[in-house]
N, C-alpha and C positions, 0 to 999 in steps of 0.2 A: 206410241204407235200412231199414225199418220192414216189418213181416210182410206187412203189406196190399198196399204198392207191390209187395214182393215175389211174391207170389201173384198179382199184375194182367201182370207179364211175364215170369215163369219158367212152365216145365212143373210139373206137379203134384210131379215129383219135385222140381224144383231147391227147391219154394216147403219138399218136406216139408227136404231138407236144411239151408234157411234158417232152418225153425223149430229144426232141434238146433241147429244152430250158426249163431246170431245174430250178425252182422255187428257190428263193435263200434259203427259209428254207433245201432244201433237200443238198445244200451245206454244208460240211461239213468244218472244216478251219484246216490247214493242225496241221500236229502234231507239227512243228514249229513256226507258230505261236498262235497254241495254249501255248505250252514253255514261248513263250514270251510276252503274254496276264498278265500271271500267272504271271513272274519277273516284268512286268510292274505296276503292280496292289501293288507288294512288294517296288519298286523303289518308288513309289504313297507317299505311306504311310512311309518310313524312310525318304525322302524328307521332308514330312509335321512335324516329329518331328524333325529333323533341322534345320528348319529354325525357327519352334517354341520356340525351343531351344536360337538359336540367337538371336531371338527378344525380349523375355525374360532376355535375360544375359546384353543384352545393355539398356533393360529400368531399371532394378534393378541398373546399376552401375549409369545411370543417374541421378535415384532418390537417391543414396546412396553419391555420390563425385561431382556432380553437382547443383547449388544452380540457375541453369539457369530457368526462367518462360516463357513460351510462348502463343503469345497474339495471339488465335485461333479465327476465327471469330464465330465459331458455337458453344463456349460453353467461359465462365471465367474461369470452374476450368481447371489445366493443365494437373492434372489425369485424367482427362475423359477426353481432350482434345486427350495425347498420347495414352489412352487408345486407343481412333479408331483410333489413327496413325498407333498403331502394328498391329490391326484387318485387316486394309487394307493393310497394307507391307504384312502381312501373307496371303490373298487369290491372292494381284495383283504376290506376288515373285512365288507362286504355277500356277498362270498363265500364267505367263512370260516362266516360264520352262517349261510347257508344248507345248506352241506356237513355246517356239525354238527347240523344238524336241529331249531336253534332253531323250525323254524314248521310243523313238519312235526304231521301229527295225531297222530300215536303220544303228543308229549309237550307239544304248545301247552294252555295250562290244566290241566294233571295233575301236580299233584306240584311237587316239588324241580327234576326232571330239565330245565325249560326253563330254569332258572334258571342250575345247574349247566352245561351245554352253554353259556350266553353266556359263561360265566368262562373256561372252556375255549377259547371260539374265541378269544375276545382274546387271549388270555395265548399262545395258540398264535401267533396275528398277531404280536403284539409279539416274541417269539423270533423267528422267524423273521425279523423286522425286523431287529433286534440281531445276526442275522450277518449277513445281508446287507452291513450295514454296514459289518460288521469284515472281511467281504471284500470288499467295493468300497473300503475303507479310505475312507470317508464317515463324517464325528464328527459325528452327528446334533445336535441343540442337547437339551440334557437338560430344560430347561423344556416347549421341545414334547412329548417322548415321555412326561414325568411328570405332563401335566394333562392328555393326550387318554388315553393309558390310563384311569387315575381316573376322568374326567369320561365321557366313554365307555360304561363298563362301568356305572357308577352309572346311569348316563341309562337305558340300556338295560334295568336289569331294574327302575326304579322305572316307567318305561312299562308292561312288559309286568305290571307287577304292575294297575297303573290300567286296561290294558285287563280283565284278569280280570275286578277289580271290576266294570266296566262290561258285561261276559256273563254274570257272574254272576244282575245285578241285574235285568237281560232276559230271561235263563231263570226264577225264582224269580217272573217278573210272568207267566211264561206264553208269553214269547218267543223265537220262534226254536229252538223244541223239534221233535226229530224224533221220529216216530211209530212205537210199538213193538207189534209181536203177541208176546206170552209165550207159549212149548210150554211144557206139561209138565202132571204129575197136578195136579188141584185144587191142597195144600199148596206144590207149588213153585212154581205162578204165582201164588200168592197172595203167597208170599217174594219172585220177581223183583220184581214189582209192586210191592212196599214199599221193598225196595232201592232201586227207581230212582226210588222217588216220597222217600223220603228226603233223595237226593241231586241237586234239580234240577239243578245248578249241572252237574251232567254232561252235560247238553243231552237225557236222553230223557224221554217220555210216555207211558207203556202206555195202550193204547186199547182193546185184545181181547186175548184168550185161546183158545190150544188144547187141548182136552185129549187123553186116553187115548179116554174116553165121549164126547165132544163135547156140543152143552147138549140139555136132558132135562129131565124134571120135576125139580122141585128142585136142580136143578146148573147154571141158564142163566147162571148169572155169579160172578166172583170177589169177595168183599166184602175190601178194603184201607183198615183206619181209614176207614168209612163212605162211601168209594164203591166202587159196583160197575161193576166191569172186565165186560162181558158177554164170555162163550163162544161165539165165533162157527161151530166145528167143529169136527174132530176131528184128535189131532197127525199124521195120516196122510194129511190135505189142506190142507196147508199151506200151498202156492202157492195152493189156491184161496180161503183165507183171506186171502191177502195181496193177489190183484186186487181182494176185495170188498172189504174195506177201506182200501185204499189204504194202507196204513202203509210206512215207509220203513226198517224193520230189523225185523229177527226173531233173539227173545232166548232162544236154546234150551236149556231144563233139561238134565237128566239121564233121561231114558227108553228103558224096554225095547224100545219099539215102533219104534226108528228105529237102523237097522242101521247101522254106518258104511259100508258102499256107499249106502244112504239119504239119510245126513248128505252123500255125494259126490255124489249126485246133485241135490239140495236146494240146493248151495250152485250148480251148475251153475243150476238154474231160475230163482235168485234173481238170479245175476247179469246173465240176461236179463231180468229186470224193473229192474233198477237198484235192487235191496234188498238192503242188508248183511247177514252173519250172525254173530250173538255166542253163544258157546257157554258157557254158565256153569258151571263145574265144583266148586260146590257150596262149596268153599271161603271161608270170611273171616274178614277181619280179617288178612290175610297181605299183608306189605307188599312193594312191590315186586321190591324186592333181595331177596328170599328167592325168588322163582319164577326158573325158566329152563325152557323147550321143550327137546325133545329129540324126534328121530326115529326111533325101530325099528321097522325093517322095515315101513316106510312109515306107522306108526302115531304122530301127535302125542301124545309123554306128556314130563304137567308133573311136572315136579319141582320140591317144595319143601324148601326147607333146614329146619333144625332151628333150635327156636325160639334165637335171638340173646340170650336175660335176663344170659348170662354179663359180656358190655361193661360192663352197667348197675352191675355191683359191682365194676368194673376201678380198678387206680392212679390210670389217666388223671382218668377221673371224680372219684375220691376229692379229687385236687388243684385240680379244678376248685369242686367243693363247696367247700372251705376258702376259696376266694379268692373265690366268689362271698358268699357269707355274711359273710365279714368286711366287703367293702367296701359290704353291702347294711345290716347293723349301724350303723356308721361314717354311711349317710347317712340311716338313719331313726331313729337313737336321739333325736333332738327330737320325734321324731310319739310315739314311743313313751313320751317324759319326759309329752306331755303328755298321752297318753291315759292313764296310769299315775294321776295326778292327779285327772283325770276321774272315774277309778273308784272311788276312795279318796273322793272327792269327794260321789260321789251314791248310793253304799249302802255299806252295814255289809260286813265280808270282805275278803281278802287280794285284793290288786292281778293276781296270777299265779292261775291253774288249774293244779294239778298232776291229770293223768291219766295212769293206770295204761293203755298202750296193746302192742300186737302188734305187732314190728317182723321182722328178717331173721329165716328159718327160725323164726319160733315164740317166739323171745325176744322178753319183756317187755320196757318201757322206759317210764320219767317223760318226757310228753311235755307241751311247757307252752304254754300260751295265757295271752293277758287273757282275766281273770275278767268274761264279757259273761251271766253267770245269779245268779241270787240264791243265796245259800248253802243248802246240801244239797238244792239241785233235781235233785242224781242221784237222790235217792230214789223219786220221782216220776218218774222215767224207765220205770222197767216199767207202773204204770198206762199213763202213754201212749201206748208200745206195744202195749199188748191193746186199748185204745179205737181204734186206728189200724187193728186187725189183724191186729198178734202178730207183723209181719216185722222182726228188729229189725234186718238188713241196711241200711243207707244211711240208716237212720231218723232224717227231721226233718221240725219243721213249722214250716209258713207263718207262721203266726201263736203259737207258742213262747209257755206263758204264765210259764215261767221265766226269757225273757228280759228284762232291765234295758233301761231305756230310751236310755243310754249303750251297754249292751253292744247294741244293734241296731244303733249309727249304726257299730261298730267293723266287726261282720258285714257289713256293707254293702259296707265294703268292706277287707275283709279284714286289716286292722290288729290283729284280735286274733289272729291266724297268725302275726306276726312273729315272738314268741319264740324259736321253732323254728329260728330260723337257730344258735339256742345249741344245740339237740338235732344241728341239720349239724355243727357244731362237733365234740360229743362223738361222734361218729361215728353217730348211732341212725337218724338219719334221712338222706337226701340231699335236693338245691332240686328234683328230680323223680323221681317215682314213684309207685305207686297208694296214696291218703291210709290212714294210720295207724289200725285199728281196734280198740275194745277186747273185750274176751274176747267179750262174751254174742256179740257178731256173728262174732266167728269161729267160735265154736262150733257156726255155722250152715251155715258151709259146705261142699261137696260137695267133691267129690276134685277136680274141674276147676278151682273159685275156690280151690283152698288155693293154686294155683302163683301167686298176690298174693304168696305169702310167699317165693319165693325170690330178690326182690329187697328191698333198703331202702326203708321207702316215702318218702313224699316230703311237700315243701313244698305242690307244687302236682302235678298229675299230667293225663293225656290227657283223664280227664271233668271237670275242670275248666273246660276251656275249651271243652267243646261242650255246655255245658246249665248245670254248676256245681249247685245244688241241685235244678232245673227238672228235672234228668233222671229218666227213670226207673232201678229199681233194675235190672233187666235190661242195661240201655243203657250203664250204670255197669260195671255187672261184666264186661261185654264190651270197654268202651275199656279199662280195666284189665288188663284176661287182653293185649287187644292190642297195649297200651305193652310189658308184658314178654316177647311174643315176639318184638316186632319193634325193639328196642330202637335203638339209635343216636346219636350226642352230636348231631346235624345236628337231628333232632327233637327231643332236648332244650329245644336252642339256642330252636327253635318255639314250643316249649309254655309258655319263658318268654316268650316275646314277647307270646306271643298271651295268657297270663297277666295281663299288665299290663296291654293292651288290656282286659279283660274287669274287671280290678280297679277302675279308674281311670271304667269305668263303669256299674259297680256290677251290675252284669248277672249273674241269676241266684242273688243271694245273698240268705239270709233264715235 
C-alpha cells in the first residue's frame, strides 16, 4: 500500500506512522536491481540448457561407446536407472549454482569471482556425486561423469562469459544504465563521476550532483571530460534530490556534513523510495581479496591488507616464467628468423637493440628488442622530449620519425618484444609486470611510482592491455602501482590472455 491509499483510510496518526515505516509493498526496488533481477532470470534459464545440454551429450556417448551396466538399487533396467541419474544431476547442478551465488549481484559480471564460484559448485556436485555412489555402492559409468563434468563446467562459463559481452556492449551503447546522484565536495563528485563514466560496463550513469554549497554562481555544475553533471542541491537534502531527479542510486563521498546517524538515517529514506546507497571510501586500485568489512561497536570499518608485490617475485612464479618463455621461443623463433632478415634486409644496423634498462630494486640490465629505429636515434630522443613537453615518463610518439618502416609493421604488433623472453630466461625480467624503464625516466619518479621497482618488470604488464600506448601517463603509472599491489598468478594468467588478444589485433601500438 502506497502513502496516498494510506493516508485516504488511516487516521492521521496511522498515515504519520506509515510514512516512517513504509510497508514493504510501497518499496519500490531500485532500477539496479531491478536490471539485474531481469539478467538473473536470463542467467536462470541459459544455465538450465547447459547443463541440460551436458547431461544429454554424456548419456548419449555413454549409451553409444560404453557397453558398461549398472547395478542401481532402485530399479534393474540401466536406462531408467541413468535416466533419474541425469534428472537429479540436472536439478542438484541448478542448485548448487544457485546456493554458490553464481547469479547473485554481489558477483554476476564483476571479476573472477562468478567464474570461480561455477568451478566450485560443480566440483562440489561432482564429489558429492562420487560418494554417494561409493555409498549406495552404484559404479557410475566413467564416460558419463568424465564428459558432463568437462562439457558442463566449460559450457557454463563460456556462456556466462558471452552474456557479459553482451551487457557490456548495451551498457557502453547507453543501455540499461541506472541513474546515479553523486554527494560530495565539488573535487569528489567530480572523481565519482569519472570513475563510474570510465567504467560503463559497471551498469551506472551520473546524472546530478550534491554538494556541501549546493549550485550558486559559478559552482551549478560538475565538468567530467567535458560534460557537465549539473548540482542539483545541497549534501544535506539529499532525498530531496533524489525525488526531483528521479535517479535510482546515490553514490556517497566522504564528507564532514553527514554524521553517521545521517548516513542511518539516509539509507532508511532511500529505502523507502526504492534507491540504493554506495558509499565510496576514497580508496583504488585495491583489488578485491585485499578488502574485508568488519564491525566495532556497531561501526562498518574496512580493512585493507597490505600491498601483495611479495607473490610476484615468488619460486612459484619464477618456474612458471621459465616454462612459459621457453615454449613461447620454441614456437615463434620462425616469426623471429624472419623478422631478423627483414631488418638486416631494409637498413644499415645490428638485427637486436641492446638497451641499458631499470629492473628489480634499482639494478640495471641489457634488455633486447628488434632493432625497429634507425641507428643512433637515441640521440634524438632528448630533442623529442623537450618538443613534446619535457615528460620523459611513458614517452612515445604516434608518428616516431626514428622509426624504420619494417620496424613499425614489428611495433604493430609486438614482434619486436620477443627477444625478451631470453631476458625471462636470465632472470631480468618476468612474462608480466610493469614494462622495463631506462634511467632518464626513473629518475623522474616520486617516492609513490618508485615501488614499480620492487617487482621484475615485465614482458607485458596491466597497461598493456587497457590502452597499450593510447593511454595516458597517469593512467599508466596507476595500472602499474596497481598490478604490484594487488598481485596474483589468477591475473597474471589474464593479462596474458588479454595480451594476445590485444597483440593479434594490433590495438594500441605505435
Amino acid at each position: 500500500m502506497d502513502r496516498g491509499n494510506s493516508a485516504a483510510v488511516c487516521s492521521r496518526r496511522e498515515a504519520a506512522v506509515a510514512s516512517i515505516y513504509p510497508s514493504p509493498r510501497s518499496r519500490g526496488l531500485s532500477r539496479s536491481h531491478e536490471l539485474h533481477s531481469r539478467h538473473a532470470r536470463t542467467l536462470l534459464a541459459s544455465d538450465a540448457l547447459v547443463v541440460c545440454f551436458a547431461v544429454a551429450v554424456a548419456d548419449l556417448f555413454r549409451f553409444l561407446r560404453s557397453h558398461h551396466t549398472a547395478d542401481f538399487p532402485w530399479t534393474d533396467s540401466t536406462l531408467i536407472g541413468y535416466s533419474m541419474v541425469s534428472a537429479v544431476l540436472l536439478v542438484l547442478w541448478m542448485v548448487f549454482l544457485g546456493l554458490s551465488g553464481t547469479r547473485s549481484r554481489r558477483v554476476v559480471g564483476r571479476g573472477i569471482e562468478e567464474y570461480t564460484n561455477i568451478v566450485l559448485a560443480t566440483l562440489q556436485l561432482f564429489g558429492l556425486i562420487a560418494m554417494a555412489a561409493h555409498l549406495l555402492e552404484v559404479e557410475l559409468s566413467r564416460v558419463y561423469l568424465s564428459i558432463a563434468l568437462p562439457l558442463g563446467m566449460a559450457g557454463l562459463m563460456v556462456s556466462r562469459h558471452l552474456w557479459r559481452r553482451v551487457v557490456d556492449t548495451r551498457r557502453r551503447d547507453g543501455e540499461g544504465l541506472a541513474t546515479v546522484l553523486v554527494v560530495g565536495n565539488p573535487p569528489a563528485a567530480a572523481e565519482l563521476a569519472a570513475m563510474f563514466s570510465n567504467e560503463p560496463e559497471a551498469g551506472y550513469h551520473v546524472v546530478a550532483a550534491c554538494t556541501p554549497a549546493g549550485p550558486g554562481p559559478g559552482s551549478a555544475q560538475v565538468s567530467v571530460r567535458g560534460r557537465d553533471i549539473p548540482i542539483v542541491g545541497r549534501d544535506e537534502a539529499i532525498v530531496d534530490a533524489v525525488r526531483r531527479t528521479g535517479v535510482s542510486s546515490v553514490a556517497l563521498a566522504a564528507t564532514d556534513d553527514l554524521s553517521p546517524t545521517d548516513i542511518r538515517r539516509l539509507i532508511w529514506e532511500l529505502d523507502a523510495l526504492g534507491v540504493e546507497l554506495m558509499v565510496v571510501p576514497g580508496l583504488t586500485d585495491v583489488a578485491d581479496h585485499r578488502l574485508r568489512t568488519r564491525v566495532i561497536d556497531g561501526m562498518a570499518v574496512l580493512e585493507v591488507d597490505t600491498p601483495q608485490y611479495h607473490g610476484a617475485n615468488s619460486t612459484a612464479k619464477r618456474m612458471f616464467d621459465v616454462a612459459f618463455a621457453v615454449v613461447a621461443l620454441i614456437l615463434t623463433f620462425p616469426l623471429l628468423l624472419v623478422a631478423a632478415i627483414a631488418i638486416k634486409a631494409t637498413s644499415a644496423g645490428p638485427v637486436l637493440y641492446l638497451s641499458r634498462r631499470v629492473g628489480l630494486n634499482g639494478e640495471t640490465f641489457t634488455m633486447l628488442k628488434l632493432r625497429t629505429m634507425y641507428v643512433d636515434s637515441d640521440a634524438l630522443a632528448d630533442a623529442l622530449i623537450a618538443a613534446r613537453g619535457g615528460n620523459p615518463l611513458f614517452f612515445k610518439m604516434r608518428d616516431d620519425p626514428r622509426i624504420t618502416p619494417v620496424g613499425r609493421l614489428l611495433r604493430k604488433y609486438s614482434i619486436d618484444e620477443l627477444p625478451q623472453l631470453i631476458n625471462v630466461l636470465f632472470d631480468d625480467m618476468s612474462i608480466v609486470g610493469p614494462r622495463p624503464q631506462v634511467q632518464r625516466e626513473v629518475d623522474s619518479y616520486d617516492d609513490l611510482v618508485r615501488h614499480r621497482l620492487v617487482v621484475k618488470p615485465g614482458l607485458t604488464g596491466l597497461w598493456q592491455i587497457s590502452g597499450r600506448s593510447d593511454l595516458r601517463v597517469e593512467d599508466a603509472v596507476r595500472l602499474d602501482l596497481a598490478y604490484v599491489e594487488n598481485w596474483s598468478l589468477i591475473r597474471d594468467l589474464l593479462i596474458i590472455a588479454k595480451t594476445v588478444k590485444k597483440v593479434l589485433l594490433a590495438e594500441g601500438a605505435y
